[in-house]
KEKOLKE-727757 format. One line per field, with one value per residue: residue number from 0; residue in three letters; x, y, z of N, C-alpha, C in turn. Coordinates in nm, 3 decimals. Example, Ala and Ser with C-alpha at 12.3 -4.5 7.8 and 13.67 -1.06 7.14 Angstrom:
pos = (0, 1);
code = (ALA, SER);
npx = (1.319, 1.285);
npy = (-0.569, -0.225);
npz = (0.780, 0.708);
capx = (1.230, 1.367);
capy = (-0.450, -0.106);
capz = (0.780, 0.714);
cpx = (1.320, 1.290);
cpy = (-0.330, 0.003);
cpz = (0.780, 0.787);
This chain:
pos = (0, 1, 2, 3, 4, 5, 6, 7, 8, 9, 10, 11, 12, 13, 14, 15, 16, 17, 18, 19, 20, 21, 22, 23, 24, 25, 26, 27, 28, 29, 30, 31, 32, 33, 34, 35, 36, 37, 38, 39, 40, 41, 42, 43, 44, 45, 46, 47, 48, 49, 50, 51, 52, 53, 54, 55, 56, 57, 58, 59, 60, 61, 62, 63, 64, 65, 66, 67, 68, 69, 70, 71, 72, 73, 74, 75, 76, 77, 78, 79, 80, 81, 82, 83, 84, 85, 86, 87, 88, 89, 90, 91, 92, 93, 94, 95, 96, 97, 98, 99, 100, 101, 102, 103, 104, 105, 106, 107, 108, 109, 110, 111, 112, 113, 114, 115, 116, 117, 118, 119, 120, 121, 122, 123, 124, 125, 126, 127, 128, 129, 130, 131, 132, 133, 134, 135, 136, 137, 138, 139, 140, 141, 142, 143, 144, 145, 146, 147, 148, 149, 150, 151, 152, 153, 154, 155, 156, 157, 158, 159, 160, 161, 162, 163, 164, 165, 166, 167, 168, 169, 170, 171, 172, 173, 174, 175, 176, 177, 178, 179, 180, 181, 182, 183, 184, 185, 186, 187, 188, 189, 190, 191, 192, 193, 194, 195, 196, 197, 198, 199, 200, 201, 202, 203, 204, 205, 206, 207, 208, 209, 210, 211, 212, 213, 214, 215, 216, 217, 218, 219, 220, 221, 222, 223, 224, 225, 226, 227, 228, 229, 230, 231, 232, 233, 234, 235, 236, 237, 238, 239, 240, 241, 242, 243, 244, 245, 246, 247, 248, 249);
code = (UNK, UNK, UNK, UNK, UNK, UNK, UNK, UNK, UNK, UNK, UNK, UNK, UNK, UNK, UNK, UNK, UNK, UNK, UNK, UNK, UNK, UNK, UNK, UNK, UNK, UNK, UNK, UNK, UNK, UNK, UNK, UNK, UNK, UNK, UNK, UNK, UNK, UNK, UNK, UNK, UNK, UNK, UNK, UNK, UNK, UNK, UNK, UNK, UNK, UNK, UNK, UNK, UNK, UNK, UNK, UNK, UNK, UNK, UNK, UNK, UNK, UNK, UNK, UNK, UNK, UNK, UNK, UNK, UNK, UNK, UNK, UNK, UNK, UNK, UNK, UNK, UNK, UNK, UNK, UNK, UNK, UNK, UNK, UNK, UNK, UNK, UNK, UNK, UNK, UNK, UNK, UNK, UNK, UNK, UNK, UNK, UNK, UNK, UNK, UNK, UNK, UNK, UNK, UNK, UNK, UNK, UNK, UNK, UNK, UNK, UNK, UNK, UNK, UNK, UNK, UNK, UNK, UNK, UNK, UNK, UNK, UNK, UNK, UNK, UNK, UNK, UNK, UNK, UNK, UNK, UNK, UNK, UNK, UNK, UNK, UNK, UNK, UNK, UNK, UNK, UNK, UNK, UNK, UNK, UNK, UNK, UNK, UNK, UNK, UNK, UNK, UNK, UNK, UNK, UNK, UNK, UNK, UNK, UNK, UNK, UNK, UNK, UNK, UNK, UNK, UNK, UNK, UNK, UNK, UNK, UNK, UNK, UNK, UNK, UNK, UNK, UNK, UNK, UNK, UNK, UNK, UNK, UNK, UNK, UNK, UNK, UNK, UNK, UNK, UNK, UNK, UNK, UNK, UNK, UNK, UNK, UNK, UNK, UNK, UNK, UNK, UNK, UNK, UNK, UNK, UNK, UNK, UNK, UNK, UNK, UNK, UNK, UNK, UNK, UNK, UNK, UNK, UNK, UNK, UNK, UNK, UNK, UNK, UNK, UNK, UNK, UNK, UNK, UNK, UNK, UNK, UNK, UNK, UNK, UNK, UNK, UNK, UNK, UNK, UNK, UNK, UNK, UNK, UNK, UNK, UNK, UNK, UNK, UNK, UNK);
npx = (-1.105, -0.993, -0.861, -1.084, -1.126, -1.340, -1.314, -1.127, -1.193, -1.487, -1.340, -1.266, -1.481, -1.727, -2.016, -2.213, -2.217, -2.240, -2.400, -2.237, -2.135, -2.343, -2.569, -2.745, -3.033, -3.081, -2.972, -3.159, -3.400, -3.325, -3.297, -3.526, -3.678, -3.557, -3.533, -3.765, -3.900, -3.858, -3.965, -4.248, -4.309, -4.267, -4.444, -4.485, -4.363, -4.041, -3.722, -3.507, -3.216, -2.996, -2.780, -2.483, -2.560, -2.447, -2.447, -2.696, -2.920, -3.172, -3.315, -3.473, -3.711, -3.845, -4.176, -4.332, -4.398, -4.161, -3.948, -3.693, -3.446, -3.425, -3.485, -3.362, -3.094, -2.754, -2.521, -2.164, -1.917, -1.688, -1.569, -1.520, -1.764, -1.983, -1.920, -2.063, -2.333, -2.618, -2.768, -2.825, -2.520, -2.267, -1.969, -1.881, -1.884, -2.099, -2.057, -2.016, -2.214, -2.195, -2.409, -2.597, -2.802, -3.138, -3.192, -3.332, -3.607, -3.650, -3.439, -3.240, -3.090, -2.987, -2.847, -2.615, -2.534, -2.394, -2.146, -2.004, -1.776, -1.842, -2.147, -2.292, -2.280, -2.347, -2.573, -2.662, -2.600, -2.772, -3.010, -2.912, -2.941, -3.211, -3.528, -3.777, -3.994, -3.958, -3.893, -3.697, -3.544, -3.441, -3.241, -3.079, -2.874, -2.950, -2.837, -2.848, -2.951, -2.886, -2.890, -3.142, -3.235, -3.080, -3.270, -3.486, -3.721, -3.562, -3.309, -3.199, -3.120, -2.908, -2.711, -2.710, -2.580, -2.372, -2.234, -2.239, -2.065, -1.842, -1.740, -1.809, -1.565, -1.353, -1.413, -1.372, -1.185, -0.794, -0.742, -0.948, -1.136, -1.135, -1.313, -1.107, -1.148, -1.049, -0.828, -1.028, -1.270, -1.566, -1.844, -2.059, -2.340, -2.612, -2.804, -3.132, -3.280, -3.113, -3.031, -3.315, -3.308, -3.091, -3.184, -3.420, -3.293, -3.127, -3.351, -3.494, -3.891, -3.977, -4.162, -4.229, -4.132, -3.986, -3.867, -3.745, -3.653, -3.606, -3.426, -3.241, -2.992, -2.827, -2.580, -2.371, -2.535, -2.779, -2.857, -3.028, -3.298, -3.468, -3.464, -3.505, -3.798, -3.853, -3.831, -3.970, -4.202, -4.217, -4.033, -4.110, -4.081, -4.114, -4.048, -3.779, -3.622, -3.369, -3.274, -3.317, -3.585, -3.673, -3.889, -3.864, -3.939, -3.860);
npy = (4.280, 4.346, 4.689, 4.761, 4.728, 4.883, 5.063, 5.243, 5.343, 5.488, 5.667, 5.909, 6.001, 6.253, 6.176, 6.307, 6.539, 6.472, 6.219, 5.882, 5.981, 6.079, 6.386, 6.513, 6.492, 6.357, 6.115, 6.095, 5.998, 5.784, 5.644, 5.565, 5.445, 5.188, 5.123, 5.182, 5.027, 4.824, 4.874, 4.828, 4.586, 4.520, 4.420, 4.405, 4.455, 4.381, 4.171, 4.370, 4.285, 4.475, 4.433, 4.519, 4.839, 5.042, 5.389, 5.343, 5.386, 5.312, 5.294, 5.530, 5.455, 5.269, 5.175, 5.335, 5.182, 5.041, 5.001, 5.168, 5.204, 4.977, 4.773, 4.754, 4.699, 4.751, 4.665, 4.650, 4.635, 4.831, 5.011, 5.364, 5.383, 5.317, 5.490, 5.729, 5.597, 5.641, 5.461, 5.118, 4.899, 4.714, 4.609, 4.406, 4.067, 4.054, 3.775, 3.648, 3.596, 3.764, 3.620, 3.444, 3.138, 3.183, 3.412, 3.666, 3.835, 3.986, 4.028, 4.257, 4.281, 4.500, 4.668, 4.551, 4.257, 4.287, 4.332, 4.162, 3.969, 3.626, 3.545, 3.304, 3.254, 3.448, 3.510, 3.272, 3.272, 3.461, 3.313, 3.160, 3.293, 3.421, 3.354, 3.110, 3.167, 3.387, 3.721, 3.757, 4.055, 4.129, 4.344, 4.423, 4.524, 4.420, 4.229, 4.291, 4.523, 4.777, 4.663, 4.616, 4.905, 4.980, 4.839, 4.994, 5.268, 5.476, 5.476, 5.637, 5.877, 5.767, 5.763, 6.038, 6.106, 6.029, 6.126, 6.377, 6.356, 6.277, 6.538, 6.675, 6.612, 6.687, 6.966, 6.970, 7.115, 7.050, 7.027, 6.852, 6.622, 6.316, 6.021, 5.769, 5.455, 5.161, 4.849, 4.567, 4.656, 4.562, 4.501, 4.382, 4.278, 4.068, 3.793, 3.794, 3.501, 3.305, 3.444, 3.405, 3.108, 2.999, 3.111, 2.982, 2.728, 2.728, 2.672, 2.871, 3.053, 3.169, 3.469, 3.709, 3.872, 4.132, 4.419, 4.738, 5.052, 5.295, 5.460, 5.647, 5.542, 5.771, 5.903, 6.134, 6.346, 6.266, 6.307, 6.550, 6.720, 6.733, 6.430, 6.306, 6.363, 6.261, 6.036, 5.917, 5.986, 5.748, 5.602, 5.269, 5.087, 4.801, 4.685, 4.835, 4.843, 4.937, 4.706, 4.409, 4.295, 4.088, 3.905, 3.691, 3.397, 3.207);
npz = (0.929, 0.599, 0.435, 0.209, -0.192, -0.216, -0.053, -0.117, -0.330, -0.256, -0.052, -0.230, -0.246, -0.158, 0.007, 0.147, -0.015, -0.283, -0.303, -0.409, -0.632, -0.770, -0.876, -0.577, -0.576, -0.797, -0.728, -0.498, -0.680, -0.847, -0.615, -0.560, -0.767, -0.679, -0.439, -0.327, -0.460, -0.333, -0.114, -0.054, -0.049, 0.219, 0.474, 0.746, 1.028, 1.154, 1.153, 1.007, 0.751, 0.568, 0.336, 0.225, 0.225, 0.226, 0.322, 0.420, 0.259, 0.208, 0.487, 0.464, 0.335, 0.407, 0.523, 0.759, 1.015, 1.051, 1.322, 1.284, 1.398, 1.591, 1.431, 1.218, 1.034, 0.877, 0.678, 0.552, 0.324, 0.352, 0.530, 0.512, 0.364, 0.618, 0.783, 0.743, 0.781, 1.002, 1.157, 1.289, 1.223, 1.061, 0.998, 0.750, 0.452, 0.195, 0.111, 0.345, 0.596, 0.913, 1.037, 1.244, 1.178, 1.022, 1.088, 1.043, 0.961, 0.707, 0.402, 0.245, -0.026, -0.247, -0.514, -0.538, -0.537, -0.807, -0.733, -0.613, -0.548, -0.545, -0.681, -0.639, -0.435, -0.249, -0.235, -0.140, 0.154, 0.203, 0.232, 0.411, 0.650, 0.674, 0.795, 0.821, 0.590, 0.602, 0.371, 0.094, -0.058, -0.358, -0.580, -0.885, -1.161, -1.483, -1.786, -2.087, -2.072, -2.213, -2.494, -2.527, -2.536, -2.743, -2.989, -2.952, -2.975, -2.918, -2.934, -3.120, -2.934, -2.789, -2.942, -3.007, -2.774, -2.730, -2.894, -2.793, -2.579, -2.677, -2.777, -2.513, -2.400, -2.557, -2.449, -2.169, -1.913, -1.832, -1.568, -1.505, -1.267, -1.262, -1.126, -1.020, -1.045, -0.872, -0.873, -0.860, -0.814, -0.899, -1.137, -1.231, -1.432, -1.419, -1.590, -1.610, -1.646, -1.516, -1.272, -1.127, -1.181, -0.999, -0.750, -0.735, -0.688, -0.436, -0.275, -0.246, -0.313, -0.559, -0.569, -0.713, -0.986, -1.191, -1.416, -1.351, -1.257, -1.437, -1.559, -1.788, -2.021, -2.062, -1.962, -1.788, -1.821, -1.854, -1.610, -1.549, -1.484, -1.723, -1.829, -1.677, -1.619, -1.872, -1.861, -1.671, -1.827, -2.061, -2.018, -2.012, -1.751, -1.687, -1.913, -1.999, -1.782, -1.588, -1.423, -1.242, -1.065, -0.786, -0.566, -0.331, -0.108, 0.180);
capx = (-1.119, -0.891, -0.945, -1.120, -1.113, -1.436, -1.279, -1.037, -1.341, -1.518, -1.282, -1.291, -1.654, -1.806, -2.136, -2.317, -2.233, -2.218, -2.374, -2.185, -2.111, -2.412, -2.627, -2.839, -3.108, -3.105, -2.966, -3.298, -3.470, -3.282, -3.308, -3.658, -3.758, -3.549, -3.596, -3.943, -4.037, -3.837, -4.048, -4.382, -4.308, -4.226, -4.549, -4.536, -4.269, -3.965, -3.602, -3.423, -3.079, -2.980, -2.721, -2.423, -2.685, -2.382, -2.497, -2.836, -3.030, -3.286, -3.391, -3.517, -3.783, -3.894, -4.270, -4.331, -4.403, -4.055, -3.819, -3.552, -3.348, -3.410, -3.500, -3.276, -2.915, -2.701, -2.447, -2.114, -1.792, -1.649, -1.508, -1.554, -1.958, -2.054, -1.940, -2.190, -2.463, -2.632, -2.811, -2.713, -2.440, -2.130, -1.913, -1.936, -1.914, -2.199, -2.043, -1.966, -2.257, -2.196, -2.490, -2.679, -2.928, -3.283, -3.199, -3.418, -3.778, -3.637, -3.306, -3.207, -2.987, -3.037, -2.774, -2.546, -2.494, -2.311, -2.030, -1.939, -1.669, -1.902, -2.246, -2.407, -2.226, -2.400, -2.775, -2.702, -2.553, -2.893, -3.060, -2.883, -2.966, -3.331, -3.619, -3.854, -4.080, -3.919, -3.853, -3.565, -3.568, -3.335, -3.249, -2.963, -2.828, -2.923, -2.744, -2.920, -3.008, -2.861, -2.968, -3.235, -3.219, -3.070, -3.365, -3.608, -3.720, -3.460, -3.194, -3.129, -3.066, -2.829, -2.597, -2.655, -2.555, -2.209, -2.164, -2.201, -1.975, -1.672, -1.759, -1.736, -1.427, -1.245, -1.387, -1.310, -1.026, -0.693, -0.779, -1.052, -1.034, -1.244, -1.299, -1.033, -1.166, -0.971, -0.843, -1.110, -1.343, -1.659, -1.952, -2.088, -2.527, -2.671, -2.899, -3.242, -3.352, -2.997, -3.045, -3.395, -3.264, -3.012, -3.251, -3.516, -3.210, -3.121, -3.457, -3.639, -4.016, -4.015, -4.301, -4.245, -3.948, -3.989, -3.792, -3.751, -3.546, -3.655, -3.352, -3.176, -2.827, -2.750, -2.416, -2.453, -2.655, -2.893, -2.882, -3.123, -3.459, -3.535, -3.413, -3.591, -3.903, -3.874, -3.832, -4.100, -4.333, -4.202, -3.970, -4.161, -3.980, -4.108, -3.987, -3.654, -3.548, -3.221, -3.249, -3.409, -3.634, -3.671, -3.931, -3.832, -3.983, -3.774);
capy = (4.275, 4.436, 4.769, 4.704, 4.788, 4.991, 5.214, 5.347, 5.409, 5.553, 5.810, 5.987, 6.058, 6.320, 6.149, 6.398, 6.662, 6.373, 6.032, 5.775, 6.045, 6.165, 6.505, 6.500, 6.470, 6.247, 6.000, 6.005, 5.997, 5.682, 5.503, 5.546, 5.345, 5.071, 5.099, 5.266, 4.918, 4.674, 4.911, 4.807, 4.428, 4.522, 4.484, 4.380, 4.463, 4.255, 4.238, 4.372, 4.276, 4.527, 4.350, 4.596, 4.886, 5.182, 5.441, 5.330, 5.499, 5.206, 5.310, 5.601, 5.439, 5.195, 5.193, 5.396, 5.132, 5.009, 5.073, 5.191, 5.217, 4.908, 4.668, 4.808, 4.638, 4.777, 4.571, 4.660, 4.554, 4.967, 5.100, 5.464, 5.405, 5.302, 5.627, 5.845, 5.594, 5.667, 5.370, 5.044, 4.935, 4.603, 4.553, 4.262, 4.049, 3.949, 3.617, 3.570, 3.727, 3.735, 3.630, 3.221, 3.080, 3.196, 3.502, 3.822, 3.868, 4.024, 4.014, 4.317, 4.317, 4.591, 4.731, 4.479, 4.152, 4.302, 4.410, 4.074, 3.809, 3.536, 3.592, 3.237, 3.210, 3.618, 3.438, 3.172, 3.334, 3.530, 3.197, 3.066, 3.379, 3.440, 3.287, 3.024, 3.246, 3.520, 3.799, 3.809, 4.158, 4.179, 4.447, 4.469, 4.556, 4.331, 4.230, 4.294, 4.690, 4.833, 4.600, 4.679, 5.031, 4.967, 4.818, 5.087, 5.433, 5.565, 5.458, 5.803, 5.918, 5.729, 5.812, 6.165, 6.118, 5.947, 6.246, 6.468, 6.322, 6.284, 6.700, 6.792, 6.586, 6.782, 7.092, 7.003, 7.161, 6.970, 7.003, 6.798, 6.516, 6.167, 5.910, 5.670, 5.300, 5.064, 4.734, 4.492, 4.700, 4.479, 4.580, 4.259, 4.279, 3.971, 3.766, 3.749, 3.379, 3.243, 3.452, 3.320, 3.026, 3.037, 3.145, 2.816, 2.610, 2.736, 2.639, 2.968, 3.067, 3.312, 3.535, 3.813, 3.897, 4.199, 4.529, 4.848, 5.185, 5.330, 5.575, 5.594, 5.543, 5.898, 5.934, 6.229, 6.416, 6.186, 6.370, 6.665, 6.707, 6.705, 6.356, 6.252, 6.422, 6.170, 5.840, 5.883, 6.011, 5.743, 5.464, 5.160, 5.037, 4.684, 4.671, 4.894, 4.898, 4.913, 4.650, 4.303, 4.294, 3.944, 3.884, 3.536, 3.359, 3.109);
capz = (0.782, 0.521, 0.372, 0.067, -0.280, -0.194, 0.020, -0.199, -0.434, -0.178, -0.040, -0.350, -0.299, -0.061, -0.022, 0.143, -0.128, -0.446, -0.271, -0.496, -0.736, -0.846, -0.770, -0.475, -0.609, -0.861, -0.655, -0.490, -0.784, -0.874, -0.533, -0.573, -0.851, -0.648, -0.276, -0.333, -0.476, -0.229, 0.017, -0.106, 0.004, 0.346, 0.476, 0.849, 1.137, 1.170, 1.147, 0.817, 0.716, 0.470, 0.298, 0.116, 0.229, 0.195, 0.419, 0.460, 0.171, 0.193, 0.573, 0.383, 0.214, 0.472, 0.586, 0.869, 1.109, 1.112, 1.383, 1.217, 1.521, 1.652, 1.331, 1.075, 1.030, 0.757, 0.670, 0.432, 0.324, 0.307, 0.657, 0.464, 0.393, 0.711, 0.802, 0.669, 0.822, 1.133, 1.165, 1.270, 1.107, 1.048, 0.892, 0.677, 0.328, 0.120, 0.080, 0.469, 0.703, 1.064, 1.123, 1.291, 1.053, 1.072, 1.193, 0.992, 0.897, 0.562, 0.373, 0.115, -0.117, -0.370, -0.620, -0.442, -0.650, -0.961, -0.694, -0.529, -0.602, -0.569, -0.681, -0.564, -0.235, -0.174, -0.254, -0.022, 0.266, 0.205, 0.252, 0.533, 0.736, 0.648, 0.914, 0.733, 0.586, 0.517, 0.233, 0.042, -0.191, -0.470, -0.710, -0.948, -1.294, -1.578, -1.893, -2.180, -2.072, -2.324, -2.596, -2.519, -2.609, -2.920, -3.040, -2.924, -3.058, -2.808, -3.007, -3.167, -2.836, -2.764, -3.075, -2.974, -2.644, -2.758, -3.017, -2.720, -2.498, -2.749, -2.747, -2.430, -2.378, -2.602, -2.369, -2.090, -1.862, -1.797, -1.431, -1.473, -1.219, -1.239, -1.044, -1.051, -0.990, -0.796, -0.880, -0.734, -0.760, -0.970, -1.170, -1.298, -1.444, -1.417, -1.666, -1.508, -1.599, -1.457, -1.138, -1.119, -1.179, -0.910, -0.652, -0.726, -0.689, -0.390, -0.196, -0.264, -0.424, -0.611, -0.566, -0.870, -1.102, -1.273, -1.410, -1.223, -1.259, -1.589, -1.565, -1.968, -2.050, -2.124, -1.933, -1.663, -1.905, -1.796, -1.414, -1.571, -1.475, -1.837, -1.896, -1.521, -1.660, -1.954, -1.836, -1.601, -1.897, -2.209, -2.071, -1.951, -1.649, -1.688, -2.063, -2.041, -1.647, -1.595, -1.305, -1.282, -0.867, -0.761, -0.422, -0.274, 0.013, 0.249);
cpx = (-1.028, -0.945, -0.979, -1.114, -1.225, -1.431, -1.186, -1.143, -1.380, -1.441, -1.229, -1.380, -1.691, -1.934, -2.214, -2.330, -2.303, -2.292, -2.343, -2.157, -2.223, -2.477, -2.690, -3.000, -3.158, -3.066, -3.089, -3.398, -3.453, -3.308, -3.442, -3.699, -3.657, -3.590, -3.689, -3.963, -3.975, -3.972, -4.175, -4.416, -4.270, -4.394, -4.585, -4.370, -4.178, -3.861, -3.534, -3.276, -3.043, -2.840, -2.613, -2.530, -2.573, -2.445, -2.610, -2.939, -3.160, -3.358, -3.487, -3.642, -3.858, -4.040, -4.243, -4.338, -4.259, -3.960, -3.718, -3.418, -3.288, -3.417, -3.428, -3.129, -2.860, -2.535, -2.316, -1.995, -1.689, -1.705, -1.574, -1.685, -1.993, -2.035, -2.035, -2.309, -2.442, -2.755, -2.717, -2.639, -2.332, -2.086, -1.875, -1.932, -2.063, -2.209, -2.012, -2.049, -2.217, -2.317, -2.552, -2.788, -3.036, -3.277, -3.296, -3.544, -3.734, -3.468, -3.333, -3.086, -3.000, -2.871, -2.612, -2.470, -2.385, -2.171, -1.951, -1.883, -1.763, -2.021, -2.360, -2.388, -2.324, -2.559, -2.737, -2.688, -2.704, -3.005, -3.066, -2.956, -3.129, -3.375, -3.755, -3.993, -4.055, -3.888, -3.727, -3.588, -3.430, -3.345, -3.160, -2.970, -2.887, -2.867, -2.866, -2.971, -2.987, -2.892, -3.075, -3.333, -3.216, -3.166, -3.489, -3.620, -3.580, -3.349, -3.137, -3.042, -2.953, -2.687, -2.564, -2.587, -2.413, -2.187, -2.130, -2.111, -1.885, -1.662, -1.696, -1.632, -1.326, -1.266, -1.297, -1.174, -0.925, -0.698, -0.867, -1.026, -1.121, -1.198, -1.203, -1.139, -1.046, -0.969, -0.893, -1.198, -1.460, -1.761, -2.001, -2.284, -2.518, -2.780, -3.034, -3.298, -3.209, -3.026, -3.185, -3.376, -3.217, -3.117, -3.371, -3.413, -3.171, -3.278, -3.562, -3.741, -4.021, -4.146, -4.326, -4.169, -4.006, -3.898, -3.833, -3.603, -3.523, -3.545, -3.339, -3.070, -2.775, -2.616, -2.465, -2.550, -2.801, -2.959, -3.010, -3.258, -3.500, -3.570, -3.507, -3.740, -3.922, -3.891, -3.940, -4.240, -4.311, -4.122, -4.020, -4.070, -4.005, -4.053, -3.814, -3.564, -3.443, -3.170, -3.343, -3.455, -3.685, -3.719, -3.904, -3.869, -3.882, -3.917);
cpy = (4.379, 4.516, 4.679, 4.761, 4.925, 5.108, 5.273, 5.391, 5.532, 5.692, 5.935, 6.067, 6.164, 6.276, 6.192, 6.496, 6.548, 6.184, 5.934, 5.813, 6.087, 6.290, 6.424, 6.424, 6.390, 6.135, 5.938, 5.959, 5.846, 5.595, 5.488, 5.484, 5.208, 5.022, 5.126, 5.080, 4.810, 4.739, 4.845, 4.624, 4.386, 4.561, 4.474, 4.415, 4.389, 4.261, 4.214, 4.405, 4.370, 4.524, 4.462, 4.750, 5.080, 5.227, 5.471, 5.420, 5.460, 5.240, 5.434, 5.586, 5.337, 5.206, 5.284, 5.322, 5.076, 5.080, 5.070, 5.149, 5.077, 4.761, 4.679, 4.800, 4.679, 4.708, 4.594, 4.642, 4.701, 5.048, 5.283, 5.477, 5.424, 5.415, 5.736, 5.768, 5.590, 5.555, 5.254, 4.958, 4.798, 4.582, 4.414, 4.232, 3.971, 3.815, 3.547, 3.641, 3.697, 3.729, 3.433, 3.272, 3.117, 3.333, 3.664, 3.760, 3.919, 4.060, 4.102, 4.336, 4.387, 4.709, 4.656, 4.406, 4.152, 4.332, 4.306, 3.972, 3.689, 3.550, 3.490, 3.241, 3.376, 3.554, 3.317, 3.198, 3.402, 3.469, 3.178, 3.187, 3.438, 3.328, 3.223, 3.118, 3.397, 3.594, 3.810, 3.916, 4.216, 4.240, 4.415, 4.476, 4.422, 4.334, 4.225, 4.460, 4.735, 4.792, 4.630, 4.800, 5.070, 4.948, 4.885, 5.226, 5.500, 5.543, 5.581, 5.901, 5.888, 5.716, 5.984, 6.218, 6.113, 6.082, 6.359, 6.483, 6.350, 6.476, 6.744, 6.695, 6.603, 6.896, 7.115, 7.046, 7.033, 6.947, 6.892, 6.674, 6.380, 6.048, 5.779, 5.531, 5.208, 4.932, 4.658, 4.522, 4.603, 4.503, 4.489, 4.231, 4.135, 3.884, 3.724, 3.584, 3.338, 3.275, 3.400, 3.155, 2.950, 3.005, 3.023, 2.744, 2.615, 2.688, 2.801, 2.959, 3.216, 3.365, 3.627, 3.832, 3.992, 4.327, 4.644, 4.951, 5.200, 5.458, 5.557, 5.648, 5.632, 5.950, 6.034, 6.301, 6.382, 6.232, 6.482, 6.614, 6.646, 6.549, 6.273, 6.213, 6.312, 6.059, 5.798, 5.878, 5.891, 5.623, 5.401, 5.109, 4.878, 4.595, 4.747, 4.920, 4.835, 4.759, 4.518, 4.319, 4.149, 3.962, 3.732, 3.511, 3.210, 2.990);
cpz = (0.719, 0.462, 0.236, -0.038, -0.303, -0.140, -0.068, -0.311, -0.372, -0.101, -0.139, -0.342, -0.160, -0.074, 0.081, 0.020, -0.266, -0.407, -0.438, -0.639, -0.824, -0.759, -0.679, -0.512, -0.696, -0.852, -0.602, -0.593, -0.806, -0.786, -0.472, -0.615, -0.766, -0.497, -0.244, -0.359, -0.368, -0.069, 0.017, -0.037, 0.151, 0.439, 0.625, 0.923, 1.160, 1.122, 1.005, 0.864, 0.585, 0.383, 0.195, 0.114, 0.229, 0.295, 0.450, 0.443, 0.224, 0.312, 0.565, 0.368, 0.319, 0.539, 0.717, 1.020, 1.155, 1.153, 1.315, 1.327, 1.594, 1.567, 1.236, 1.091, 0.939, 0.781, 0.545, 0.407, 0.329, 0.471, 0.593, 0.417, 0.514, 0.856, 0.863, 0.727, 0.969, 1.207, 1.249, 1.225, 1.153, 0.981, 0.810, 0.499, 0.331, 0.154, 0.245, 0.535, 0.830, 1.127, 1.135, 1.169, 1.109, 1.126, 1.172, 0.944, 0.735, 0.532, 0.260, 0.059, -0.240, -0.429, -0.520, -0.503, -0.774, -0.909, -0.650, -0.619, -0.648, -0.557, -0.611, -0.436, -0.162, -0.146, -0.164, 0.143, 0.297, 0.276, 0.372, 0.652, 0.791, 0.760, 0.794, 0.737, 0.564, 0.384, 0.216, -0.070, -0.270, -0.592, -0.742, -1.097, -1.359, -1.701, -1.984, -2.184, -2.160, -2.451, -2.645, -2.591, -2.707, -3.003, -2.996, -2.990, -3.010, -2.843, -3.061, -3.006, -2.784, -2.846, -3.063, -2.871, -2.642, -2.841, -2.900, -2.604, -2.550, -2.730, -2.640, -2.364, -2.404, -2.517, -2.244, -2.008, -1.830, -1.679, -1.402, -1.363, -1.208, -1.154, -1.035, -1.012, -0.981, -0.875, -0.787, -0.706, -0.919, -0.955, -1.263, -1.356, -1.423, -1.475, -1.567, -1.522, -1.553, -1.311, -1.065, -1.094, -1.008, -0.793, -0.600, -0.661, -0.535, -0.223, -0.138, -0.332, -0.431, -0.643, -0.709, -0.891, -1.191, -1.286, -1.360, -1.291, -1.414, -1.628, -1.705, -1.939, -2.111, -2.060, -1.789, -1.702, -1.878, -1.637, -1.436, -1.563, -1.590, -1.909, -1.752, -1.591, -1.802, -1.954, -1.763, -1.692, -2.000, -2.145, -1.972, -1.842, -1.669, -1.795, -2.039, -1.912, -1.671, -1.490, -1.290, -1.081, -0.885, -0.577, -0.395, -0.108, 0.053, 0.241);
């Protein structure tokens, strides 16, 4: 496989110091409200495909009964992720798995979807691979987040947030150095009744569809406890998540 547009992303990033460019800590914070809840549906022993799984935050979060070692596949299209995991690990697209039909007890794909070329061919591949009866757990971005916002109390915030940005972009030093993004590199939300949609059509049942990851669209500003400490106390995750979760049974 050819490098990908991910790796030139990716080698930018020290993701032990910065995983995927944010602090430490509020990375976990973040891949809490999503892999905390795909965890919750993992309720019996059996083999997970972790589908685009970077350096295998998600084994993290996994019940205790599962072998990690021996049940836990991470799967990613980015030579430079699969790195950093110590799990195990292939390289692999979404849209093409290397894997026979029927073959996992549970299929994740979480913060995955918004990144790939072809978003139905990723949900079917998902399909084809899954064992009759199995979980499929999907997270990702939806469209409308920010809309959202707009029309909520939290709207002021979000005007102050933009005032404070233009600020310290006049501060900052000329050194400064940001992340370039790659051509090829794709960041696509997804409307939740379409991907719903989608997912019926495909010969899934959907079990529950609801929002998740109550972070707010404050920029990095948003990385502070203070702003942590808020979303947990004030923004509804099922009303304002940043992320639509979708359980599907084969």
């Amino acid at each position: 496989m050819m490098m990908s547009p991910y790796d030139e992303l990716y080698k930018q990033i020290d993701m032990f110091k910065k995983p995927f460019g944010y602090q430490p800590d509020y990375f976990v914070w973040r891949a809490s409200k999503t892999k905390g809840e795909i965890a919750k549906f993992i309720r019996r022993d059996g083999l997970i495909l972790d589908v685009g799984g970077g350096f295998g935050v998600m084994a993290q979060f996994l019940p205790r009964f599962i072998n990690r070692d021996e049940n836990y596949l991470n799967l990613d299209i980015s030579r430079v992720m699969l790195k950093y995991c110590s799990y195990q690990k292939i390289l692999g697209a979404a849209e093409n798995l290397p894997f026979r039909n029927n073959s996992f007890d549970y299929v994740i794909c979480s913060e995955v979807l918004e990144h790939v070329r072809d978003k139905q061919r990723t949900l079917s591949e998902a399909y084809r691979v899954l064992k009759p009866q199995g979980l499929f757990l999907l997270t990702t971005p939806r469209t409308g987040w920010i809309r959202d916002f707009k029309k909520s109390p939290f709207c002021i915030f979000l005007i102050l947030e933009y005032i404070m940005n233009l600020i310290k972009s006049k501060l900052r030093r000329k050194d400064y150095v940001k992340t370039r993004i790659p051509y090829g590199v794709i960041d696509k939300p997804s409307d939740e009744e379409w991907l719903r949609r989608i997912c019926q059509n495909l010969g899934f049942r959907i079990l529950v569809q609801y929002r998740v990851d109550n972070h707010v669209p404050w920029g990095k500003s948003g990385e502070s406890r203070f702003w942590r400490r808020f979303s947990d106390l004030f923004v509804n995750p099922r009303k304002f998540g940043h992320c639509t979760f979708i359980v599907c049974k084969k």
